[in-house]
C-alpha positions in Angstrom: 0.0 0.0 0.0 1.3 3.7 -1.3 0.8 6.5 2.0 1.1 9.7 1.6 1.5 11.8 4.5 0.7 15.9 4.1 0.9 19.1 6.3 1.7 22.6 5.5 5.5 22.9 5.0 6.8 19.3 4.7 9.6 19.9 7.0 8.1 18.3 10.9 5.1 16.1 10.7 4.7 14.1 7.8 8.2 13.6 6.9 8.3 12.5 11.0 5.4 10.2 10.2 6.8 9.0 6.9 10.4 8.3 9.2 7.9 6.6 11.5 5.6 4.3 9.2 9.0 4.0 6.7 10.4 0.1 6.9 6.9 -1.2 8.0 6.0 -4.3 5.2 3.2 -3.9 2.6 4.3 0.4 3.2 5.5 2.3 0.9 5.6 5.8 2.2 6.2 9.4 1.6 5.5 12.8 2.5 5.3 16.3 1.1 3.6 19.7 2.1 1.1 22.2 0.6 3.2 25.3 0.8 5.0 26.2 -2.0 8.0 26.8 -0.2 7.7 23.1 1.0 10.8 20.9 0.3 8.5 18.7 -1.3 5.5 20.0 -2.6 2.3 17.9 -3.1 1.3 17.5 -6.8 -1.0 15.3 -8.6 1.2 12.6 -9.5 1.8 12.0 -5.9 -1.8 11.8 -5.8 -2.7 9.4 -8.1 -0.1 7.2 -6.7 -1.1 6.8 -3.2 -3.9 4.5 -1.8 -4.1 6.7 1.1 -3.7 10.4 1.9 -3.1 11.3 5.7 -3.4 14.9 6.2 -2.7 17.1 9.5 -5.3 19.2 10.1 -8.8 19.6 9.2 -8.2 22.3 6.7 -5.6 19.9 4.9 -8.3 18.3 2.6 -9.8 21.8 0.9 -6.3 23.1 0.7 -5.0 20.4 -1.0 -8.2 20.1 -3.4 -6.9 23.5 -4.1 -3.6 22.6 -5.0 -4.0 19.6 -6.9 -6.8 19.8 -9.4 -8.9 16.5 -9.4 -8.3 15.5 -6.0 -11.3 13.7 -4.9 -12.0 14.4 -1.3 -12.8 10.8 -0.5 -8.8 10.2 -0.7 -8.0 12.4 1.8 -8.1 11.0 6.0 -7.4 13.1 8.6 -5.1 11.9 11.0 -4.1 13.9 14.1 -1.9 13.6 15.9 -2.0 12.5 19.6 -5.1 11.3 19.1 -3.7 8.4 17.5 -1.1 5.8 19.1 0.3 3.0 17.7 0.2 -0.6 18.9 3.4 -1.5 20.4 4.9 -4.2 18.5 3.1 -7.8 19.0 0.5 -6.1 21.6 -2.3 -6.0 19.7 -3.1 -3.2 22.0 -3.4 0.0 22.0 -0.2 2.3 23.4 -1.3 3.9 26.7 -3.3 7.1 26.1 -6.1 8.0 24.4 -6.6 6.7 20.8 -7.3 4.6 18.7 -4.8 1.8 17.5 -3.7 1.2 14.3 -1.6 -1.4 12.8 
C-alpha cells in the first residue's frame, strides 16, 4: 500500500510520520507539504499514486483540493496527531493514552 503523508510545509510532521511508518512491510511511504515553499510539494502525480492520503489538520483536505486539481476528497483522511497511538509491536493493543490503534 502507497501512503502519503501531508501538512503545511513538509519539514516536521509528515516527513516525522513518513520516518515513523517507513520500513513497516506492505508500506510504501512518503511525505510532502502544501506550501509552495515546501521541500517537497504535493502535486498530482503523488496523488494518483497513493492509496491513502493522511493529512494534518482539518483544513488539509480543501487546501489540497486547491492545490492539486482532481483531488477527490474521498482520498484524503485526517489523522491527528496524539489522538492516535500505535500498537506496540506484538501487543495488539493499543499504546497507553487516548486513541485509537492502528496497525
Amino acid at each position: 500500500m502507497r501512503v502519503l503523508f501531508v501538512c503545511t510545509a513538509n519539514k516536521l510532521r509528515s516527513p516525522t510520520a513518513e520516518t515513523l511508518f517507513s520500513g513497516r512491510r506492505g508500506l510504501e511511504v512518503s511525505s510532502a507539504g502544501l506550501d509552495g515553499s515546501a521541500p517537497r510539494v504535493v502535486d498530482a502525480s503523488m496523488v494518483e499514486q497513493a492509496d491513502l492520503v493522511f493529512v494534518m489538520e482539518r483544513r488539509h483536505p480543501r487546501q489540497a483540493e486547491e492545490a492539486v486539481s482532481g483531488l477527490r476528497r474521498q482520498a484524503c483522511r485526517a489523522w491527528h496527531p496524539g489522538r492516535v497511538r500505535a500498537r506496540p509491536a506484538g501487543t495488539g493493543r493499543a499504546a497507553p493514552g487516548k486513541g485509537h490503534a492502528i496497525s
